[in-house]
C-alpha positions as CSV (number, residue, x, y, z in Angstrom):
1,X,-26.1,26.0,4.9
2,X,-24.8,25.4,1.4
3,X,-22.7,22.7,0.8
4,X,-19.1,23.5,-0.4
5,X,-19.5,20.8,-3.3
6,X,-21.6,18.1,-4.9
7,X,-20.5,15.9,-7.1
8,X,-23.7,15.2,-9.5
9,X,-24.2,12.3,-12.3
10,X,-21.5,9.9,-12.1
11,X,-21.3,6.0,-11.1
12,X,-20.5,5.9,-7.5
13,X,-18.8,2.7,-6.8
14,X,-18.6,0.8,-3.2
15,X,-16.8,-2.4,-2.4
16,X,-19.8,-3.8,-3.0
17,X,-22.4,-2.2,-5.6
18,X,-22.6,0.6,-7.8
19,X,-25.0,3.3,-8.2
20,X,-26.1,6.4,-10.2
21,X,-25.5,9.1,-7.5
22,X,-24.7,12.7,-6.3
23,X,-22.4,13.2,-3.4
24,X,-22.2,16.5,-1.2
25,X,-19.7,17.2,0.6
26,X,-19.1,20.0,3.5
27,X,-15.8,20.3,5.5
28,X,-13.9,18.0,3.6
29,X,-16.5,15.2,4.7
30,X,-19.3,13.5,2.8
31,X,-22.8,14.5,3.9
32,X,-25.2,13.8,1.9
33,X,-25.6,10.7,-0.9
34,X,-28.6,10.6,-2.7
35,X,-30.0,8.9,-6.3
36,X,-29.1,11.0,-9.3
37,X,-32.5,13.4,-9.8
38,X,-33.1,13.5,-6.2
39,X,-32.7,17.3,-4.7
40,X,-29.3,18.3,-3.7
41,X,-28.1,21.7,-2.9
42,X,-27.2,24.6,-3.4
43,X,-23.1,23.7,-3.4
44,X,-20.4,26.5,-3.6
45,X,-19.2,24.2,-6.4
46,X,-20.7,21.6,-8.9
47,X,-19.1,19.0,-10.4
48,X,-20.8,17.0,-13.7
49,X,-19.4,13.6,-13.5
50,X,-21.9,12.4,-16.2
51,X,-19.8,9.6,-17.8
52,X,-17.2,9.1,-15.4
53,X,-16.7,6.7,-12.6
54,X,-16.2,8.3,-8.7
55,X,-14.1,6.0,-6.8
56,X,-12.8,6.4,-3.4
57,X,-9.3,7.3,-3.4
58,X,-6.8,4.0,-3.1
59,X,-4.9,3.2,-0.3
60,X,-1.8,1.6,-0.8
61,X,-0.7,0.4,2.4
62,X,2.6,-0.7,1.7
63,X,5.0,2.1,-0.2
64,X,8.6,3.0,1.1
65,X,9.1,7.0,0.7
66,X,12.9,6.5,1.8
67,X,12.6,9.4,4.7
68,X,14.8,10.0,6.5
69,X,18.2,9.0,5.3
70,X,17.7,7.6,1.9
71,X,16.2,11.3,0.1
72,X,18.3,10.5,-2.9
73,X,15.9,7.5,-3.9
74,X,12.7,9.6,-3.4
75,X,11.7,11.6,-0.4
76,X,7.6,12.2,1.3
77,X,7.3,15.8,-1.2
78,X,8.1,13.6,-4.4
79,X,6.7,10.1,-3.2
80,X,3.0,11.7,-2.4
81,X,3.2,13.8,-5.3
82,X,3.4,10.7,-7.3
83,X,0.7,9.3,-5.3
84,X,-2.0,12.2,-5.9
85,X,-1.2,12.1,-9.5
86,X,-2.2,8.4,-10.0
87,X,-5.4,8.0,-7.2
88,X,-3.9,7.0,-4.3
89,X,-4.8,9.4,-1.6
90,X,-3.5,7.7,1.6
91,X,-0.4,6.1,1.8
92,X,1.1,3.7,4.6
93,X,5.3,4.1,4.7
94,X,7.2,1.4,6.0
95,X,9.8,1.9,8.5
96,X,13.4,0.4,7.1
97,X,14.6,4.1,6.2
98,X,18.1,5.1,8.2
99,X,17.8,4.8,11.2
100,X,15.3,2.1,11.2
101,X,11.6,3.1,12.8
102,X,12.3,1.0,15.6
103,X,11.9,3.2,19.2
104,X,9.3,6.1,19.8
105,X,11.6,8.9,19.5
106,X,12.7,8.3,15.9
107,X,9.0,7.4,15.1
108,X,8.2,10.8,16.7
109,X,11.2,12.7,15.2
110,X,10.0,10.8,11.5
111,X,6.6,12.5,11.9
112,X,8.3,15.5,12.5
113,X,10.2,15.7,9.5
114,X,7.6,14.4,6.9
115,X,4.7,15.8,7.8
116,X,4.3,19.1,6.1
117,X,5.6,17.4,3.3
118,X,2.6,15.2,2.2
119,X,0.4,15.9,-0.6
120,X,-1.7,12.8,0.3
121,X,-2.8,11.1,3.7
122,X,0.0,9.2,5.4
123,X,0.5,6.6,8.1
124,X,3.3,5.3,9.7
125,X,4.9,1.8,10.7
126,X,6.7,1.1,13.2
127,X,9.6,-2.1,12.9
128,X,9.3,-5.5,15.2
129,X,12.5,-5.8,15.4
130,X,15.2,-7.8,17.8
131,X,15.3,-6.2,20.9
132,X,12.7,-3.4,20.8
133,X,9.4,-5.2,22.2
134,X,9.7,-2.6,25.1
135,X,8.9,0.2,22.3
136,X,6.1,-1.3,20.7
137,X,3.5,0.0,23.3
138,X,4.6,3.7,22.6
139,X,4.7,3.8,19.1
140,X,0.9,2.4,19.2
141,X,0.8,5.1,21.2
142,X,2.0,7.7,18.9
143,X,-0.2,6.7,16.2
144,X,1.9,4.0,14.1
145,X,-1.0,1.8,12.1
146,X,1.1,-1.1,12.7
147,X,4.6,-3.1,12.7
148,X,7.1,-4.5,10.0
149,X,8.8,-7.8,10.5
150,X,11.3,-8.3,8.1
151,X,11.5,-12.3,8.0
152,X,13.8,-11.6,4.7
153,X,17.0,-9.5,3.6
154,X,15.4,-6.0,1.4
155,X,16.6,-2.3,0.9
156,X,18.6,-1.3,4.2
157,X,19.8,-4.9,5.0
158,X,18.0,-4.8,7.9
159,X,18.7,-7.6,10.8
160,X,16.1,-10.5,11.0
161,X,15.0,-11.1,14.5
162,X,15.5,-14.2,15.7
163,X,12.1,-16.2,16.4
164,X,12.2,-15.5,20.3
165,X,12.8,-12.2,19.5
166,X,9.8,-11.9,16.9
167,X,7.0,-13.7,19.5
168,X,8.1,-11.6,22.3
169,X,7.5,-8.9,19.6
170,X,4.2,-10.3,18.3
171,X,2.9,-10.6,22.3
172,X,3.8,-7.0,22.6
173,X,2.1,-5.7,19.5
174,X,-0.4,-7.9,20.8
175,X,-1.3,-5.8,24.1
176,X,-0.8,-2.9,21.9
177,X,-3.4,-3.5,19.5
178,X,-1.0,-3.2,16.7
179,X,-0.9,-5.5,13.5
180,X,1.9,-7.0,12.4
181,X,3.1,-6.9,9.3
182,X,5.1,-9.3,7.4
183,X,7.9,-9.4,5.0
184,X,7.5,-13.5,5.2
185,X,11.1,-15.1,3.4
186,X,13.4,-17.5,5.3
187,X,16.5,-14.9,5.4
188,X,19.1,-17.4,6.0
189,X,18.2,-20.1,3.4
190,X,18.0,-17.3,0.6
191,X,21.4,-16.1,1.7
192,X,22.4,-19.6,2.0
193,X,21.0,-19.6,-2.0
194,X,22.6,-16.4,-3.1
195,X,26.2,-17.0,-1.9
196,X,25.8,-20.0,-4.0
197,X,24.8,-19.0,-6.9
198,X,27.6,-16.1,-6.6
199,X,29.8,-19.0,-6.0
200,X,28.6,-20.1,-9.0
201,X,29.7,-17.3,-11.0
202,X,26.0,-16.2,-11.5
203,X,25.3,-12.3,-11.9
204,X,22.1,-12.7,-14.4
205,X,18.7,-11.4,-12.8
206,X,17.0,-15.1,-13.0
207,X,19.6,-15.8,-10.3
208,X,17.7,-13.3,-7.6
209,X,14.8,-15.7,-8.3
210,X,16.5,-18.9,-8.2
211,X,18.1,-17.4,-4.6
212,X,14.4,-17.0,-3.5
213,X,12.5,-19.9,-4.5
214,X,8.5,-20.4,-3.4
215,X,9.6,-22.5,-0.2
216,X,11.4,-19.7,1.1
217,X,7.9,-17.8,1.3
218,X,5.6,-20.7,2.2
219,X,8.2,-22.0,5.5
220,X,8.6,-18.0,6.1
221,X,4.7,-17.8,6.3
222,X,4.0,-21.0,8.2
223,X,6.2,-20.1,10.9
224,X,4.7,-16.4,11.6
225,X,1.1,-17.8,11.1
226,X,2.1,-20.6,13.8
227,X,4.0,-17.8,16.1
228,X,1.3,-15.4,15.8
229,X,-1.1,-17.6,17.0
230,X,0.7,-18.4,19.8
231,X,1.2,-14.7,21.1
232,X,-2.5,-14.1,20.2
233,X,-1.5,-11.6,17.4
234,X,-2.9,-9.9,14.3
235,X,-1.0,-10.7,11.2
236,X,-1.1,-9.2,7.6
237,X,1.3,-11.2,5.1
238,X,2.9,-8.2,2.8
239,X,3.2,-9.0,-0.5
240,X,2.8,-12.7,-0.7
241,X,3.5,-13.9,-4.2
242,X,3.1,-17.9,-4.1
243,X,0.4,-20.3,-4.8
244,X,1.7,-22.0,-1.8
245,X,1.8,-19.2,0.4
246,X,-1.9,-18.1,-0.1
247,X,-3.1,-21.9,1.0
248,X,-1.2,-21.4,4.1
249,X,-3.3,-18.0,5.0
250,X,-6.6,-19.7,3.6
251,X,-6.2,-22.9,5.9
252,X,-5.1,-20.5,8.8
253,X,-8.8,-18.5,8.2
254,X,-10.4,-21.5,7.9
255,X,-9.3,-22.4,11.4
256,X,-10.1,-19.1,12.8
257,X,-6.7,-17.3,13.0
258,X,-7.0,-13.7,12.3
259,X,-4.4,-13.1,8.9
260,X,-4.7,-11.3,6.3
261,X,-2.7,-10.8,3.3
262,X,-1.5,-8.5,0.1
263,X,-0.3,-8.5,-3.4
264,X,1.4,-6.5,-5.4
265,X,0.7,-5.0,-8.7
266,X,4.1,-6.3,-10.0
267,X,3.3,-9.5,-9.0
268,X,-0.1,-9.6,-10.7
269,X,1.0,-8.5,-14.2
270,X,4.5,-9.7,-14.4
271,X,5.9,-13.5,-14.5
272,X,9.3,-14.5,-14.7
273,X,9.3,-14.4,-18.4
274,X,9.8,-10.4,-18.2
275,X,13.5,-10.7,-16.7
276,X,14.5,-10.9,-20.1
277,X,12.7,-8.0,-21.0
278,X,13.3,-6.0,-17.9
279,X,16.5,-7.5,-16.3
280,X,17.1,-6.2,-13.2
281,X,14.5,-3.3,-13.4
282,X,12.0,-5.8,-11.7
283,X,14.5,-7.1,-9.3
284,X,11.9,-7.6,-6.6
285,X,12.2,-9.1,-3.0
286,X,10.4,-11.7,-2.8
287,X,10.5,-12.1,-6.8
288,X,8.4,-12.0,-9.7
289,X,7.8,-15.6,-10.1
290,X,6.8,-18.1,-12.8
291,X,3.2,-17.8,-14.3
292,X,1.5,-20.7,-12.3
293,X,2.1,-18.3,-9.0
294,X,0.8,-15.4,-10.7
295,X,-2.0,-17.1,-11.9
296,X,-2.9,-18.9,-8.9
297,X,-3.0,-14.9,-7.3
298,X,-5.5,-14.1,-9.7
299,X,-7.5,-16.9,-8.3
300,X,-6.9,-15.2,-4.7
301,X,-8.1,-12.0,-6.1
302,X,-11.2,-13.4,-7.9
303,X,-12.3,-15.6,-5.0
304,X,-12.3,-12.4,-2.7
305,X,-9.1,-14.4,-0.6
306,X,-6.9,-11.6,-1.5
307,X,-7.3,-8.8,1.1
308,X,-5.1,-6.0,-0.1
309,X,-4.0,-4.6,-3.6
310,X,-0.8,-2.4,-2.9
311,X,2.6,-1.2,-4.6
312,X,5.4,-2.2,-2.7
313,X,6.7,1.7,-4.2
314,X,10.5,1.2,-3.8
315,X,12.3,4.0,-5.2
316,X,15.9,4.0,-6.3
317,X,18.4,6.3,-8.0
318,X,18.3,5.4,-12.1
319,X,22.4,4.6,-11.6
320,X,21.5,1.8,-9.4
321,X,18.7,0.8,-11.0
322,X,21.0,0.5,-14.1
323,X,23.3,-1.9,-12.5
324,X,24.1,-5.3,-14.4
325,X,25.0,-7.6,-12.1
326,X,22.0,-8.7,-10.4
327,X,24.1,-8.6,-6.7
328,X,24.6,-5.1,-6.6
329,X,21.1,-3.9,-8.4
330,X,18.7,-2.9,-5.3
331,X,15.2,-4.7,-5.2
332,X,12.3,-3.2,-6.2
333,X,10.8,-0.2,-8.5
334,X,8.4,2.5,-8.1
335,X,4.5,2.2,-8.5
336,X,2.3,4.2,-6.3
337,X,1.6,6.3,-9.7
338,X,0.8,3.6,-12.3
339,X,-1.6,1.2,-10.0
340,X,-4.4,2.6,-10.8
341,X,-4.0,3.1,-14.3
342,X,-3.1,-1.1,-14.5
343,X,-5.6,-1.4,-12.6
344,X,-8.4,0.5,-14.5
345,X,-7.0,-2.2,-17.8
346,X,-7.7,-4.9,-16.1
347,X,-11.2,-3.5,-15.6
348,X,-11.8,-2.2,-18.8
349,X,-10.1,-6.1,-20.2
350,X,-12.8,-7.6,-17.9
351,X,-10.4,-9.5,-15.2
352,X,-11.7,-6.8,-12.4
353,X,-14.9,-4.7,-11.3
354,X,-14.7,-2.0,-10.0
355,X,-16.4,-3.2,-6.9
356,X,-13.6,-5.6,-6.5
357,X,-11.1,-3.1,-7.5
358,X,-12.5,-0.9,-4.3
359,X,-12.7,-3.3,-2.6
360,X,-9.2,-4.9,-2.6
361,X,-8.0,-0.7,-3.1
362,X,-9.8,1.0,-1.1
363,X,-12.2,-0.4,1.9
364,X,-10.5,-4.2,3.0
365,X,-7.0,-1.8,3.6
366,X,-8.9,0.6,5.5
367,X,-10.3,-1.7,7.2
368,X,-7.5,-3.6,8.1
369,X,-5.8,-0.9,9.4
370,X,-8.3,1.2,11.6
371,X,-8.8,4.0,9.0
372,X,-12.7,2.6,7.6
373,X,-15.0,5.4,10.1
374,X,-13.0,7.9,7.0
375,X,-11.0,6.3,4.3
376,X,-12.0,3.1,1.9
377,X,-15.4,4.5,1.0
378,X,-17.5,7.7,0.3
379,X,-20.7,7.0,2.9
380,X,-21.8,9.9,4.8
381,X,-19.4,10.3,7.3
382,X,-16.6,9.5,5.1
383,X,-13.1,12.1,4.1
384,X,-14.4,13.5,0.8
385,X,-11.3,11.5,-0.7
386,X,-12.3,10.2,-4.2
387,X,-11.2,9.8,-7.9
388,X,-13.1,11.1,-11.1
389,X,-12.5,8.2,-13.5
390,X,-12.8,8.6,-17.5
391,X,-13.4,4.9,-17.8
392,X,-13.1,4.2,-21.9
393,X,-9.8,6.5,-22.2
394,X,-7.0,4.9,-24.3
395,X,-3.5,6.2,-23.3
396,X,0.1,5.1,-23.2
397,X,2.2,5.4,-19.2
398,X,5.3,7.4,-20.1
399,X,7.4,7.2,-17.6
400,X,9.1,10.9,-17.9
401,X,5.7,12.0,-16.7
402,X,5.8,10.4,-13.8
403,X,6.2,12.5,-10.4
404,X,8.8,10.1,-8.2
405,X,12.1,11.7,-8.1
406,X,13.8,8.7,-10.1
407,X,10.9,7.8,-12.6
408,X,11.9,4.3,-14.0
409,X,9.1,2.2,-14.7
410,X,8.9,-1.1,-16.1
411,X,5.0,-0.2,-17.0
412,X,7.1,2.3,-19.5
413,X,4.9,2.4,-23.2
414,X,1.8,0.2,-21.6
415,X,-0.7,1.1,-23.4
416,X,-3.8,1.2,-21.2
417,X,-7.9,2.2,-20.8
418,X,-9.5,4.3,-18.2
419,X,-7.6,7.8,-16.8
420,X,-7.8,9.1,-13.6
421,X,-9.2,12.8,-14.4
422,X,-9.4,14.3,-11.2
423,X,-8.4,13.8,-7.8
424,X,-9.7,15.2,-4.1
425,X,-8.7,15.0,-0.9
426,X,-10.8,16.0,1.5
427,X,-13.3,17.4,-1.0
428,X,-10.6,19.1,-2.7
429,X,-8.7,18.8,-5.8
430,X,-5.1,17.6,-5.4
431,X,-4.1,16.5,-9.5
432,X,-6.1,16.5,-12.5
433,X,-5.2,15.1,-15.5
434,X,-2.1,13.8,-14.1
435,X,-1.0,17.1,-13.0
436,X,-0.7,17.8,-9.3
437,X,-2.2,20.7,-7.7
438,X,-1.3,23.2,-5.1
439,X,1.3,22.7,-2.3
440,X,1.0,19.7,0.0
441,X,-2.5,19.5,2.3
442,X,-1.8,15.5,3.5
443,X,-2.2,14.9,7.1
444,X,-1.2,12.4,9.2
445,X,-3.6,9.5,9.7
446,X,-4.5,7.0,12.5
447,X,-6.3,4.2,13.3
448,X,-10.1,4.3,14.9
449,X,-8.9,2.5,18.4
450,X,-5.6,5.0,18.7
451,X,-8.0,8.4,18.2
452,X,-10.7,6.6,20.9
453,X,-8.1,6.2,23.2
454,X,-6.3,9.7,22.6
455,X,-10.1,11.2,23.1
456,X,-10.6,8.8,26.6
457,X,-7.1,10.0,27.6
458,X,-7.5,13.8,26.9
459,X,-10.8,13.5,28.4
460,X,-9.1,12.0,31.2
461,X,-7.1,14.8,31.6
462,X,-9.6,17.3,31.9
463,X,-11.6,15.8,34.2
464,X,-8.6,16.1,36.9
């Protein structure tokens, strides 16, 4: 049987090595992998990626689409558009949209409404929130990847639980098999902060720092860490951003405890130096911070201690992103499209591989959350989900060619080297050149353990 295409000539990188080699791929699944020159064939297709790079497609595991109820910020049609256009071709949306993802029916009824939507893969997350541990078991059950804890005020001033509430939540996502996510910030001492500050007479967009200073993060992170461990949990730390916070999660490996963590793009190539620049365009929750955190991040990412590389995409309307005082601007920007891209600079400027770009891109999220039998790599077995990289191209990011629905960028006029020529889901091309392709094909994804126990359960079923 011919294959339907083979990718023949170009670098094919893993998380860990690199190789001259030819891919073929049949129903939207890799096949066969053999060494450039070896036989391969006949395809219904050929690709030449002589010169390029083939990647597996990113997955940014922390993006926030704003459906339902907040479509005038950016909605799953514009969100994964943006998405296929820069390289990411599985996506993880965060549940503070209105109402909050917090029981099994609006889970179920947020599936429902996205789905045919998606022009990239897409899980869901469900919310550990104050008085919903009795849900948690049927969202894992639905398919959510895993569950938010906001420790910390963000878009949709969601209510922290209280810490009864989040290890009752932690013991139930526990028995679920769900990880939990955190948004790690003491809420009440950086509200404490901020009302302060506004006292103060302070609307200037170093103040949203000064409101949200490192302890904030590293008391918010000791306290899950310590929590989780208790309840016997898995923990991810979303978008830590301190020095301090990252020894907390190394010490908590050391001693066995199953965490993980994430940073941001933003928080990798911006220091608190750019709010003059910027202002309140990189209002971000928790902050850009001064250059010793951002360096000490790099160390994280360099000493393989850094887990996941994700975007934190948080869309909002250019009005509000315009907004002077730095108490009504919203927190955060939009990203999903430009990682990549920054990405591929820091490659080409020597501060990445690629290996360790795959790895921290691609194969530690999909490991993390249950997707690595298909997503994170491009073994046989594996979704035909990749990236043709032109790795020496010079360009500049402009953001009115940028897909989200508001495109304001702070990555505006960067110039930067490597383009993402072509993209494929599934063994089939979703954007090239920046331009996406055809009408949406994303599915919705799950982890490995919730499709074993769908296919025990059906199995189940028909045996009675």
């Amino acid at each position: 049987m011919p294959f339907d295409l083979v990718i023949r000539n170009g670098l094919v990188v893993a998380h860990d090595s690199s190789a001259q080699l030819d891919l073929a791929v049949r129903h939207g699944r890799v096949v066969e992998v053999v060494a450039t020159g070896e036989r391969l064939g006949p395809a219904a297709e050929e690709v030449d990626a002589s010169g390029l790079v083939v990647m597996p497609g990113l997955v940014d595991a922390h993006v926030h689409l704003r459906e339902p109820g907040m479509t005038e910020k950016e909605d799953f049609f514009s969100g994964t558009r943006a998405a296929a256009a820069g390289g990411v071709t599985t996506v993880v949306d965060m549940p503070n949209t209105v109402p909050p993802v917090a029981t099994a029916e609006i889970f179920a009824n947020k599936l429902a409404t996205v789905s045919a939507k998606a022009h990239v893969d897409f899980g869901l997350y469900g919310m550990l929130g104050q008085a919903n541990a009795d849900e948690i078991a049927e969202l894992a059950r639905l398919g959510a990847l895993g569950l938010k804890l906001f420790m910390g005020q963000t878009t949709g001033d969601n209510a922290c639980p209280d810490d009864a509430a989040i290890f009752t939540g932690l013991r139930a996502a526990h028995r679920a098999g769900l990880v939990v996510g955190a948004h790690a910030e003491n809420d009440r001492v950086l509200r404490l902060l901020a009302s302060e500050l506004r006292a103060a007479g302070r609307t200037d967009p170093i103040a949203h720092l000064e409101s949200r200073p490192s302890f904030v993060e590293e008391e918010a992170i000791a306290r899950i860490i310590t929590l989780a461990r208790g309840a016997g949990a898995r923990l991810h730390i979303h978008h830590l951003s301190t020095g301090a916070g990252l020894d907390l999660v190394n010490t908590a490996r050391q001693k066995g405890q199953d965490v993980t963590c994430e940073v941001l793009v933003g928080h990798l190539l911006l220091d608190d130096t750019a709010y003059a620049r910027f202002g309140n365009l990189i209002k971000l929750n928790p902050p850009i911070r001064p250059a010793s955190d951002v360096a000490a991040l790099w160390r994280g990412v360099e000493r393989g201690q850094v887990d996941v590389l994700a975007t934190d995409h948080a869309p909002h309307t250019a009005e509000e992103q315009a907004r002077a005082n730095v108490w009504e601007a919203p927190g955060g920007f939009i990203g999903v499209e430009t990682m990549l891209p920054l990405m591929l600079a820091q490659v080409a400027g020597g501060r990445l591989s690629y290996e360790l770009l795959v790895r921290i891109g691609s194969w530690r999220p999909a490991q993390i959350w249950g997707l690595n039998d298909r997503k994170g790599h491009l073994g046989v077995g594996a979704d035909a989900d990749f990236n043709l990289v032109d790795p020496g191209a010079k360009w500049t990011i402009q953001q009115d060619g940028l897909h989200s629905r508001h495109p304001v960028s702070p990555y505006n006029g960067w110039a930067v080297t490597g383009a993402v020529r072509a993209t494929y889901l599934r063994g089939v091309p979703i954007a090239k050149d920046g331009q996406v392709l055809g009408d949406p094909t994303g599915r919705f994804v799950t982890s490995a353990r919730h499709r074993a126990g769908s296919t025990l359960t059906n199995a189940g079923k028909g045996e009675k």
